[in-house]
PyMOL CGO cylinders between C-alpha atoms (Angstrom):
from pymol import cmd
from pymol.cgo import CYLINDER

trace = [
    CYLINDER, -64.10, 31.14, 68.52, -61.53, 32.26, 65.54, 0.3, 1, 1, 1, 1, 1, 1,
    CYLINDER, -61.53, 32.26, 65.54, -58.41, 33.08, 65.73, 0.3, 1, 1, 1, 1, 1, 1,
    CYLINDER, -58.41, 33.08, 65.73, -56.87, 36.37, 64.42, 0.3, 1, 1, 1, 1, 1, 1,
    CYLINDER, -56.87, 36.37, 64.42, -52.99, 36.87, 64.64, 0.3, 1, 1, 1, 1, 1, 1,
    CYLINDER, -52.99, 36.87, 64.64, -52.22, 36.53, 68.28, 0.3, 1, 1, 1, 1, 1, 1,
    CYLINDER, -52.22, 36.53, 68.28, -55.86, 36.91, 69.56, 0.3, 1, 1, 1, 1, 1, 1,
    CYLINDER, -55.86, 36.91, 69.56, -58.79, 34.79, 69.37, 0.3, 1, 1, 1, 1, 1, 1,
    CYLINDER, -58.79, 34.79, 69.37, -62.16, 36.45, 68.85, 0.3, 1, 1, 1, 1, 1, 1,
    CYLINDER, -62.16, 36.45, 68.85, -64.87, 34.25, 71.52, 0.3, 1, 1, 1, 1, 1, 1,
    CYLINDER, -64.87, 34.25, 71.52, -69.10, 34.67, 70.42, 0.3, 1, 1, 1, 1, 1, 1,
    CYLINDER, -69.10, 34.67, 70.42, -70.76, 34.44, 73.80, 0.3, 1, 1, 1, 1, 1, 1,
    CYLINDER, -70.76, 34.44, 73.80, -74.47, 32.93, 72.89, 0.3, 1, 1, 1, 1, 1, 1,
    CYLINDER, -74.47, 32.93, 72.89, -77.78, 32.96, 75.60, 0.3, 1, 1, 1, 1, 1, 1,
    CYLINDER, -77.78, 32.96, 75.60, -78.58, 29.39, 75.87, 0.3, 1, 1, 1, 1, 1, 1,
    CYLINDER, -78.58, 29.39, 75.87, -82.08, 30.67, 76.48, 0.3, 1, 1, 1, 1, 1, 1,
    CYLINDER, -82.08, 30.67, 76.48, -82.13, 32.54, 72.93, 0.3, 1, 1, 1, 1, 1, 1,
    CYLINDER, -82.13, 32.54, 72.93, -82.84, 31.76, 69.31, 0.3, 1, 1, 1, 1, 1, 1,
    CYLINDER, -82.84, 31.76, 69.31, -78.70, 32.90, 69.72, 0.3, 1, 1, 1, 1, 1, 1,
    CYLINDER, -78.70, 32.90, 69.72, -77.69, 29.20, 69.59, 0.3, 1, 1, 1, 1, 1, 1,
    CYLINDER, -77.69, 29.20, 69.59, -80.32, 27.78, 67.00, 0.3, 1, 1, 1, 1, 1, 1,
    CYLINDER, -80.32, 27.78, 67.00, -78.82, 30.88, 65.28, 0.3, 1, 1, 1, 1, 1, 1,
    CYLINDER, -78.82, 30.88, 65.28, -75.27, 29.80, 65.53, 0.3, 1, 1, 1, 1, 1, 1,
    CYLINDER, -75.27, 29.80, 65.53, -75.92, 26.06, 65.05, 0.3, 1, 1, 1, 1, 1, 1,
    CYLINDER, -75.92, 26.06, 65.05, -77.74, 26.73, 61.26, 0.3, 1, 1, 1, 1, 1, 1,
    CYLINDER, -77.74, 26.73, 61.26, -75.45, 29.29, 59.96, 0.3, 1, 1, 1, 1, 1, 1,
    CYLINDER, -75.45, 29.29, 59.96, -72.70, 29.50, 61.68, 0.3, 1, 1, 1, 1, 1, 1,
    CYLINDER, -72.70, 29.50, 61.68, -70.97, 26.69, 63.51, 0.3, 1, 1, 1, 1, 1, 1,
    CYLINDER, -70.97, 26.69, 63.51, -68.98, 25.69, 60.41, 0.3, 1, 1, 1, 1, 1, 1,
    CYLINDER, -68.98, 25.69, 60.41, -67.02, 28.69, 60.47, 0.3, 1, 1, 1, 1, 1, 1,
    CYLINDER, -67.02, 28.69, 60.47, -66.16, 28.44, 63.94, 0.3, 1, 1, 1, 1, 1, 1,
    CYLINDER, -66.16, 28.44, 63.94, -62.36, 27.51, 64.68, 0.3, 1, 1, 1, 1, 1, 1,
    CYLINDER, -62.36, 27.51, 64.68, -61.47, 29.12, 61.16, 0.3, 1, 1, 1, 1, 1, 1,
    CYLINDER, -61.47, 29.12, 61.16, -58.74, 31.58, 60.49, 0.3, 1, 1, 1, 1, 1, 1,
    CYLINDER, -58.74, 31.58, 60.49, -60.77, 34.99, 60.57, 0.3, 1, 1, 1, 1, 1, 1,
    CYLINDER, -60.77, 34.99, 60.57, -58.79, 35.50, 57.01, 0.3, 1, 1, 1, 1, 1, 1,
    CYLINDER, -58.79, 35.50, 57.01, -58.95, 32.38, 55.18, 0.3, 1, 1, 1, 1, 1, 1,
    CYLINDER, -58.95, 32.38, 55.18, -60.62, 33.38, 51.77, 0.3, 1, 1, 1, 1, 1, 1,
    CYLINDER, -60.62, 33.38, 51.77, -63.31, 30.93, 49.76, 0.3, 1, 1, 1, 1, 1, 1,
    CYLINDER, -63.31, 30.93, 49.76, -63.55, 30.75, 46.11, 0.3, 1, 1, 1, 1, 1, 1,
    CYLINDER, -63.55, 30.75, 46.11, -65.37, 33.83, 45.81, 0.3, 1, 1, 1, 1, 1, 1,
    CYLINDER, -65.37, 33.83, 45.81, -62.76, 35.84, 47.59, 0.3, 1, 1, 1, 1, 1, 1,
    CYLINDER, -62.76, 35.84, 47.59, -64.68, 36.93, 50.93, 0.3, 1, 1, 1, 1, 1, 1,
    CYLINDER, -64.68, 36.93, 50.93, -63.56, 35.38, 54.10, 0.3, 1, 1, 1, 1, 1, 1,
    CYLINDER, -63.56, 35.38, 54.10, -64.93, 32.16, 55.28, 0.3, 1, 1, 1, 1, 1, 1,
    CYLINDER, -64.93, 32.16, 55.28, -65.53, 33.30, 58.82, 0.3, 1, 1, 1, 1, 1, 1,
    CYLINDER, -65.53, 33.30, 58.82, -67.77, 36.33, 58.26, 0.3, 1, 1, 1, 1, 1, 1,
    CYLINDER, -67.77, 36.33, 58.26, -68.13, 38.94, 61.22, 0.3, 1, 1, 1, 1, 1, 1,
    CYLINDER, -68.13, 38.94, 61.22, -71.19, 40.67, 62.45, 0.3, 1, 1, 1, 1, 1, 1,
    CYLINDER, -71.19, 40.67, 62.45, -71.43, 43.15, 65.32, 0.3, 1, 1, 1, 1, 1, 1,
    CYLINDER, -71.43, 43.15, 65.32, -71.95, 40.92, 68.26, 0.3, 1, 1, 1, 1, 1, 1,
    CYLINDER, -71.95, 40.92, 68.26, -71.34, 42.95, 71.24, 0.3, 1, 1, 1, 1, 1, 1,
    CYLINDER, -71.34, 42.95, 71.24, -71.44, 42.18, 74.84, 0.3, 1, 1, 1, 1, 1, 1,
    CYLINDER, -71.44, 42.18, 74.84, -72.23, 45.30, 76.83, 0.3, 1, 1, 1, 1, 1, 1,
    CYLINDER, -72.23, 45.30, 76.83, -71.19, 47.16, 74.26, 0.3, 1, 1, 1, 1, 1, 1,
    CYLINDER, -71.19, 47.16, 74.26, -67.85, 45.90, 73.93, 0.3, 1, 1, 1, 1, 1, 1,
    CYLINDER, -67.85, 45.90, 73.93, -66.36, 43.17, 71.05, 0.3, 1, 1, 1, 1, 1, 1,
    CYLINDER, -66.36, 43.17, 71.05, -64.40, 41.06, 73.52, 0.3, 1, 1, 1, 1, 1, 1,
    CYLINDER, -64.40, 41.06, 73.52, -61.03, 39.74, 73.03, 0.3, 1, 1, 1, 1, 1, 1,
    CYLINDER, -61.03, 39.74, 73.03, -58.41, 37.38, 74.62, 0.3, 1, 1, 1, 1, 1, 1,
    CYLINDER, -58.41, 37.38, 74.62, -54.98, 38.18, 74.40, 0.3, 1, 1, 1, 1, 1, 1,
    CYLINDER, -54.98, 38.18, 74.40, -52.98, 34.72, 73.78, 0.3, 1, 1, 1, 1, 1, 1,
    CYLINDER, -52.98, 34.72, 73.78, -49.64, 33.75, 75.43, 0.3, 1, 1, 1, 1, 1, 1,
    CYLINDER, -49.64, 33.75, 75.43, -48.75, 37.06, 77.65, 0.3, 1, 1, 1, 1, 1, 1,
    CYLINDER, -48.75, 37.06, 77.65, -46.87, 34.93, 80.02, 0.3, 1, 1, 1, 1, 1, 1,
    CYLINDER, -46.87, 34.93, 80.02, -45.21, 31.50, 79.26, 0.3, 1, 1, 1, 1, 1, 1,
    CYLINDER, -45.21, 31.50, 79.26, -42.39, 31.58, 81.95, 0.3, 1, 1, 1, 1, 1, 1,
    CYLINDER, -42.39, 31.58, 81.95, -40.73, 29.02, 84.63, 0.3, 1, 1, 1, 1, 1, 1,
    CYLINDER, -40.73, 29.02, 84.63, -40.17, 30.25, 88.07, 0.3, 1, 1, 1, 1, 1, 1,
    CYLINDER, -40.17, 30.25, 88.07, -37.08, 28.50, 89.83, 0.3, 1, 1, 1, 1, 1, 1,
    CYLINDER, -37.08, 28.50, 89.83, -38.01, 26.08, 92.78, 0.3, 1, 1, 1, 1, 1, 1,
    CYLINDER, -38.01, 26.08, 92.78, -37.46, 28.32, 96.32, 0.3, 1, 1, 1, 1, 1, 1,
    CYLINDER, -37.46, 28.32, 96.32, -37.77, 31.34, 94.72, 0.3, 1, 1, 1, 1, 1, 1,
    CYLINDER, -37.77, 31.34, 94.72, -40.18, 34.79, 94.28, 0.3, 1, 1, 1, 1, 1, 1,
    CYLINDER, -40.18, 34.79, 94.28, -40.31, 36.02, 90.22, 0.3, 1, 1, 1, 1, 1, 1,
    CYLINDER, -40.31, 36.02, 90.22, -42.10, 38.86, 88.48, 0.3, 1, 1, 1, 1, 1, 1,
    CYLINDER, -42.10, 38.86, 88.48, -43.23, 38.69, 85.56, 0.3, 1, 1, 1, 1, 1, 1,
    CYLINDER, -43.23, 38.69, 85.56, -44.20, 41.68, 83.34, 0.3, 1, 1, 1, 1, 1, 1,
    CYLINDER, -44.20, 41.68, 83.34, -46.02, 42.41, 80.14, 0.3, 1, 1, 1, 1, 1, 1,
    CYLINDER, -46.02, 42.41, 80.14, -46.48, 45.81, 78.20, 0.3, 1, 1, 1, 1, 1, 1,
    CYLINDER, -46.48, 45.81, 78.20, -49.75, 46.31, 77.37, 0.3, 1, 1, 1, 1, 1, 1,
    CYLINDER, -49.75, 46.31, 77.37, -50.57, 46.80, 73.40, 0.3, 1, 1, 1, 1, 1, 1,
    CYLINDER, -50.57, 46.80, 73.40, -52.47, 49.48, 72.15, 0.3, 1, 1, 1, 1, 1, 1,
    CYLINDER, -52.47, 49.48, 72.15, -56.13, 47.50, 70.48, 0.3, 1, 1, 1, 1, 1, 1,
    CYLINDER, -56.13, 47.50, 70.48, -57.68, 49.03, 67.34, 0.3, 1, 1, 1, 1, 1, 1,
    CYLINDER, -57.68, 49.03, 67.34, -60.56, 48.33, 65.42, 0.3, 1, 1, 1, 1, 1, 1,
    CYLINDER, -60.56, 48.33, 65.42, -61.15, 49.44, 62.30, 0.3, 1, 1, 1, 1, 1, 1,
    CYLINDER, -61.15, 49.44, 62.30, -57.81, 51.04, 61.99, 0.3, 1, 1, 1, 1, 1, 1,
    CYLINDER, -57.81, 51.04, 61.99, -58.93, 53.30, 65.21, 0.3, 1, 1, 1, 1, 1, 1,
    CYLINDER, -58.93, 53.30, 65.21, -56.96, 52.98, 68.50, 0.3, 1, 1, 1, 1, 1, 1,
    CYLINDER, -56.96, 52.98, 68.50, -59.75, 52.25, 71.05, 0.3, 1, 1, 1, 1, 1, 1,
    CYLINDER, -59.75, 52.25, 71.05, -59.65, 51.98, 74.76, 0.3, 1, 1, 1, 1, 1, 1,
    CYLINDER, -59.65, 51.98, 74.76, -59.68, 48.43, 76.30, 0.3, 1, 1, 1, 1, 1, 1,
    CYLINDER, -59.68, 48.43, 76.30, -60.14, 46.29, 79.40, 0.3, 1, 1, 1, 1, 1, 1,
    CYLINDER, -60.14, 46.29, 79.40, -59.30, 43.49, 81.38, 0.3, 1, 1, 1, 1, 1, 1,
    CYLINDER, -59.30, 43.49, 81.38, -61.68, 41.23, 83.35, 0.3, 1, 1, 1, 1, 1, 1,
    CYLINDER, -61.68, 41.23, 83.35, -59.33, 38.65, 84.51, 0.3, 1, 1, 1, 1, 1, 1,
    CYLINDER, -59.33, 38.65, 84.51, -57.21, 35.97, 84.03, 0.3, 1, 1, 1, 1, 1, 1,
    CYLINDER, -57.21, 35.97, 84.03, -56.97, 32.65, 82.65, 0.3, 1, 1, 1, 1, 1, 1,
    CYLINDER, -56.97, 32.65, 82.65, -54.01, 30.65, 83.73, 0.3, 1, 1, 1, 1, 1, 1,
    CYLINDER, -54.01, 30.65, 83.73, -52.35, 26.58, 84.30, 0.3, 1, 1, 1, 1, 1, 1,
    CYLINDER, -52.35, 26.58, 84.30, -49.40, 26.17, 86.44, 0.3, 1, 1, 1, 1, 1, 1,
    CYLINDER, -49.40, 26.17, 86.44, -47.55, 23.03, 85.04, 0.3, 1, 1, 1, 1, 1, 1,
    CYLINDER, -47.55, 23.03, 85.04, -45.47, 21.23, 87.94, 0.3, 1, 1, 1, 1, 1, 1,
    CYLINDER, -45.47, 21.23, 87.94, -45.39, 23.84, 90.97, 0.3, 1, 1, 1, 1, 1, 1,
    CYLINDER, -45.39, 23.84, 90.97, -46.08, 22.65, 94.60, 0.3, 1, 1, 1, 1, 1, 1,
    CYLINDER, -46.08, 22.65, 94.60, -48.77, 23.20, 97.26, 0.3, 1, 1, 1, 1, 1, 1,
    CYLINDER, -48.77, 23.20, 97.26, -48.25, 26.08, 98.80, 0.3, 1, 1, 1, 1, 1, 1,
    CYLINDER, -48.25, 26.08, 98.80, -47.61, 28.63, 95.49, 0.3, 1, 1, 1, 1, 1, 1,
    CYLINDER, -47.61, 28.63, 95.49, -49.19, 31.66, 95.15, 0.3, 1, 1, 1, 1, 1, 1,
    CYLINDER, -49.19, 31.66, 95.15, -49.64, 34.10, 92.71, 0.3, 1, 1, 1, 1, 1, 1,
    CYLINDER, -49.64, 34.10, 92.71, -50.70, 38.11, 92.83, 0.3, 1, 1, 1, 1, 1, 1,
    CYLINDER, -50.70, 38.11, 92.83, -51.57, 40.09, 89.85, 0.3, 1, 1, 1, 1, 1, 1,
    CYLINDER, -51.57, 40.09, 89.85, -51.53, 43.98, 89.51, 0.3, 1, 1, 1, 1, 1, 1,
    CYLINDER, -51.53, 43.98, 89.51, -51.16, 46.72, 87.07, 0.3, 1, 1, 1, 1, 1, 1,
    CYLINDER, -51.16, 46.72, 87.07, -47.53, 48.44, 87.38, 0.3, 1, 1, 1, 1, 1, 1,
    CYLINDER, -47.53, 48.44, 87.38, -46.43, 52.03, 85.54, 0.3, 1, 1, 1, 1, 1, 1,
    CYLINDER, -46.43, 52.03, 85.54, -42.87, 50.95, 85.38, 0.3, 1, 1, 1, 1, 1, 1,
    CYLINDER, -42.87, 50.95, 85.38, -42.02, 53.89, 82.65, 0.3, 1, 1, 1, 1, 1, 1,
    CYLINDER, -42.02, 53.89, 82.65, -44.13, 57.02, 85.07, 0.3, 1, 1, 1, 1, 1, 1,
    CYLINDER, -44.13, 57.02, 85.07, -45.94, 57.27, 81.86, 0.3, 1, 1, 1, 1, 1, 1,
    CYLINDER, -45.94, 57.27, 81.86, -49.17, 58.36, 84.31, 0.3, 1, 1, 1, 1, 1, 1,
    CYLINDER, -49.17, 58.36, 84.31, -46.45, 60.84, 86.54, 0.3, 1, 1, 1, 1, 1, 1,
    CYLINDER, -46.45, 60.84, 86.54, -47.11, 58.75, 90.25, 0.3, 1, 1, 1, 1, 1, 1,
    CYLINDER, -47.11, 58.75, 90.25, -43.04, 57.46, 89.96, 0.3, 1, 1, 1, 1, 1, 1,
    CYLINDER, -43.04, 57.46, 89.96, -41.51, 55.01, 88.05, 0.3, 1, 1, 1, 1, 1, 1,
    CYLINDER, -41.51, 55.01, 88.05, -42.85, 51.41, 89.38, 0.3, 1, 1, 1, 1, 1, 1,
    CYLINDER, -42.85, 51.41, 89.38, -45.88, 52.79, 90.95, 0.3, 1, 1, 1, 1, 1, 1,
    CYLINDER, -45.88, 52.79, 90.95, -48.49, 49.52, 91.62, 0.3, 1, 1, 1, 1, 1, 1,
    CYLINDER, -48.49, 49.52, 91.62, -51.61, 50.78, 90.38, 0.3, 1, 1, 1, 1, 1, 1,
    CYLINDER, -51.61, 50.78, 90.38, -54.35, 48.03, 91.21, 0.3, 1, 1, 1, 1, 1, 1,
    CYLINDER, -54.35, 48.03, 91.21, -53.85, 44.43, 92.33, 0.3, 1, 1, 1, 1, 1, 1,
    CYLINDER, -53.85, 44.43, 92.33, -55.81, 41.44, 92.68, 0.3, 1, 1, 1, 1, 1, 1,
    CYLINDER, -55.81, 41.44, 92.68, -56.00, 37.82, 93.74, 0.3, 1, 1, 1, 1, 1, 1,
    CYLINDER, -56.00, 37.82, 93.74, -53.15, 38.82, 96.12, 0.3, 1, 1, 1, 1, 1, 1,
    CYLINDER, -53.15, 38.82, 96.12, -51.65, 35.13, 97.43, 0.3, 1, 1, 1, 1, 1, 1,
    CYLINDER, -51.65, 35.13, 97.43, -54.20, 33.55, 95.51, 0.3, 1, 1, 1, 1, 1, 1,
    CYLINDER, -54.20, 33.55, 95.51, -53.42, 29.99, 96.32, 0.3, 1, 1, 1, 1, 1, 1,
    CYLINDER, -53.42, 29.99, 96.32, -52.08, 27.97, 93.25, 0.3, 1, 1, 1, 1, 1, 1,
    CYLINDER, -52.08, 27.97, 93.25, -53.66, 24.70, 91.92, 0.3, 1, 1, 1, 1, 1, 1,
    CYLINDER, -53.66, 24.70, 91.92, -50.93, 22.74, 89.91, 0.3, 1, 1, 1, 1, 1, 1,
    CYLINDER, -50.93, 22.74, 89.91, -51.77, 21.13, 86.73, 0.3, 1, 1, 1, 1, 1, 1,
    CYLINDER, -51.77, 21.13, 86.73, -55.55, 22.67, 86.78, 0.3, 1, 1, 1, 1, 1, 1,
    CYLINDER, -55.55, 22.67, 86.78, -56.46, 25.69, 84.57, 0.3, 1, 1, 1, 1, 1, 1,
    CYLINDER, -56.46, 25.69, 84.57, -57.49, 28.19, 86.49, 0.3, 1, 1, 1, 1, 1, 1,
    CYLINDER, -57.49, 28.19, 86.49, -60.36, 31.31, 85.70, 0.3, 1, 1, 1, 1, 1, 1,
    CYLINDER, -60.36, 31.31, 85.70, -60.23, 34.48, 87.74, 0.3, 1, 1, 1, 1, 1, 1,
    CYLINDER, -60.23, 34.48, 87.74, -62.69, 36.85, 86.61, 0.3, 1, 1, 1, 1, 1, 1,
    CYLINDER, -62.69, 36.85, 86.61, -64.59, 39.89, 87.92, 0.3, 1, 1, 1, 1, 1, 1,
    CYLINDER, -64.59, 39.89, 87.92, -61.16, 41.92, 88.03, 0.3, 1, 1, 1, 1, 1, 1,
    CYLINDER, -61.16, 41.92, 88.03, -62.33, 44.86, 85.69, 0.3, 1, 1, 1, 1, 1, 1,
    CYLINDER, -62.33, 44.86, 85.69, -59.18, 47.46, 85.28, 0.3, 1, 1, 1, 1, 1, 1,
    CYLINDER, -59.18, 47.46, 85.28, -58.48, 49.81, 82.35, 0.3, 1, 1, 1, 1, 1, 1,
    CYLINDER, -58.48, 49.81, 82.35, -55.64, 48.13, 80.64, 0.3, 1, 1, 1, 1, 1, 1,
    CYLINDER, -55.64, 48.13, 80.64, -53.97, 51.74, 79.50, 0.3, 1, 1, 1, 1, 1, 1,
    CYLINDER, -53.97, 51.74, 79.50, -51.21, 51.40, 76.45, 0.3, 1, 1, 1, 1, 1, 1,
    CYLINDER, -51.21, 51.40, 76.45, -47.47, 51.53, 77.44, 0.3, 1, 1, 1, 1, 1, 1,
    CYLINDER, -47.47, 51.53, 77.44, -48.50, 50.12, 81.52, 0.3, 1, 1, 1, 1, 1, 1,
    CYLINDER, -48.50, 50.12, 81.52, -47.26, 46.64, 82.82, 0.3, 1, 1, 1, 1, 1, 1,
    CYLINDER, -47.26, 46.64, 82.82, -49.91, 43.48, 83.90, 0.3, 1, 1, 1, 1, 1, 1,
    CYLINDER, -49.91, 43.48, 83.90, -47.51, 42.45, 86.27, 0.3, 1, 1, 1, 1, 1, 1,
    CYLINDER, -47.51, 42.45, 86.27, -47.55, 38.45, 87.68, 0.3, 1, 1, 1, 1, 1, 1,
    CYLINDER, -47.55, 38.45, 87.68, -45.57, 37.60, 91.10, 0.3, 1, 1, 1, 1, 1, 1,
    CYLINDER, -45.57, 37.60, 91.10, -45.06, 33.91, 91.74, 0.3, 1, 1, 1, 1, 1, 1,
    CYLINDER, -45.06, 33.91, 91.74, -44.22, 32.69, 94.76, 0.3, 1, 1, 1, 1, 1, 1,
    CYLINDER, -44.22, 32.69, 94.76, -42.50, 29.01, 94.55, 0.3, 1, 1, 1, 1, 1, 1,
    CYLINDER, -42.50, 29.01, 94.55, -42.26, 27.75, 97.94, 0.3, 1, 1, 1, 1, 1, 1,
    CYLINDER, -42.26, 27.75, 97.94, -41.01, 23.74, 97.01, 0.3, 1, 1, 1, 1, 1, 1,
    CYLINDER, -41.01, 23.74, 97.01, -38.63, 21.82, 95.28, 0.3, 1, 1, 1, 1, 1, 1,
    CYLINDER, -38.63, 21.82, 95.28, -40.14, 21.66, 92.02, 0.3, 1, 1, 1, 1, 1, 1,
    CYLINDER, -40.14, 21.66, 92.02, -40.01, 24.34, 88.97, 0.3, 1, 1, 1, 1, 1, 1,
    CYLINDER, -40.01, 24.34, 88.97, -43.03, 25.57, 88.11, 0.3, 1, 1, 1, 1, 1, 1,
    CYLINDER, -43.03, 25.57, 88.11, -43.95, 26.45, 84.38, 0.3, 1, 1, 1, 1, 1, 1,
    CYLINDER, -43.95, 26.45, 84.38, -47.05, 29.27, 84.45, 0.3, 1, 1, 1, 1, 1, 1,
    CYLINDER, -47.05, 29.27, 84.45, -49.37, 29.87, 81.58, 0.3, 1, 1, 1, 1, 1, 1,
    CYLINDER, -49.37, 29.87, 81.58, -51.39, 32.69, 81.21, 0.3, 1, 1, 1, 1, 1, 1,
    CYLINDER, -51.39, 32.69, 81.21, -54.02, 34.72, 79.00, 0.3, 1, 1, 1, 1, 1, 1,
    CYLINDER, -54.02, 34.72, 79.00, -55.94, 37.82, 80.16, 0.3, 1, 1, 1, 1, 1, 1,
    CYLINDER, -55.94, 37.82, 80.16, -59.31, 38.08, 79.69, 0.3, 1, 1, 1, 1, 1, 1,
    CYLINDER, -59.31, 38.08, 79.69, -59.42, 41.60, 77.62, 0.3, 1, 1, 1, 1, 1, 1,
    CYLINDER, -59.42, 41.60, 77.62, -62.18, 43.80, 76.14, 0.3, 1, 1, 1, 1, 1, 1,
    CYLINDER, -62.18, 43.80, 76.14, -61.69, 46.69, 73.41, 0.3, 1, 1, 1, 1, 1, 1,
    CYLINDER, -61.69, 46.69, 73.41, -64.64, 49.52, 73.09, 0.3, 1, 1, 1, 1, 1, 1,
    CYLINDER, -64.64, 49.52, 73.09, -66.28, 49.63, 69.89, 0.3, 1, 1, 1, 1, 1, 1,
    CYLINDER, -66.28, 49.63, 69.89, -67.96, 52.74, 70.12, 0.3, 1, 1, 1, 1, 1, 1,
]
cmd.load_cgo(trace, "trace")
């Protein structure tokens, strides 16, 4: 992993590969470095290679949501998705799911996620849902939680909307990240 701005950059490595031995020798001291921290010879420390998985460089968006959702009480939460560009090219991207923590909450929250065109930029009405998933996906407080499998196109200028339910007494602080890929091609 290395971080980049707001993003951080993850290597996935086969197990059952030379991958890891790979990583281990020549690489693992690099890892957790700023991608633009410079050495004494002026290159950056963490030097890239193309890595791709399936063809895509993958990326996870950091701190999209970082909200509290009043106790007794049903919140949206919306963010605009960013155009991605690589190599000074704006490329297409995707999401594959979510990564979230609920901090306090109660038993009994639930959360949906879908992909909103608040702005009509697509021409089906302002506020058109587009795609949803994990619809009253039942909330686990204090435990990070992994949803995957939830491919969309994440198109520039459209909302990843969040809608939490609090059904208790106690605030509830949510935490998320989207798991997002950009294509390299």
């Amino acid at each position: 992993m290395a971080v980049d701005g707001n993003y951080e950059l993850n290597c996935i490595l086969n197990k059952l590969s030379t991958e890891a031995i790979d990583f281990e020798t020549n690489h693992k001291d690099l890892s957790n470095k700023d991608l633009n921290e410079r050495g004494k010879d002026g290159k950056r420390l963490s030097r890239t290679t193309n890595v791709h998985v399936d063809e895509f460089l993958r990326v996870r968006h950091k701190g999209i949501f970082d909200v509290t959702c009043p106790s007794m009480s049903e919140q949206d939460y919306d963010w605009q998705i960013d155009q991605l560009n690589y190599w000074g090219q704006n490329k297409p991207s995707y999401m594959t799911g979510v990564k979230y923590k609920v901090v306090g909450g109660n038993d009994g929250d639930t959360l949906d996620f879908c992909v909103v065109d608040k702005d009509n930029i697509l021409g089906y009405g302002a506020g058109a849902v587009l795609d949803g998933f994990a619809q009253n996906y039942p909330v686990f407080p204090d435990e990070i939680t992994s949803l995957k499998e939830h491919k969309a196109d994440l198109i520039t200028g459209l909302y990843l909307r969040a809608h939490y339910k609090n059904t208790g007494v106690n605030p509830a602080r949510f935490i998320c990240a989207i798991y997002r890929y950009m294509d390299t091609k």
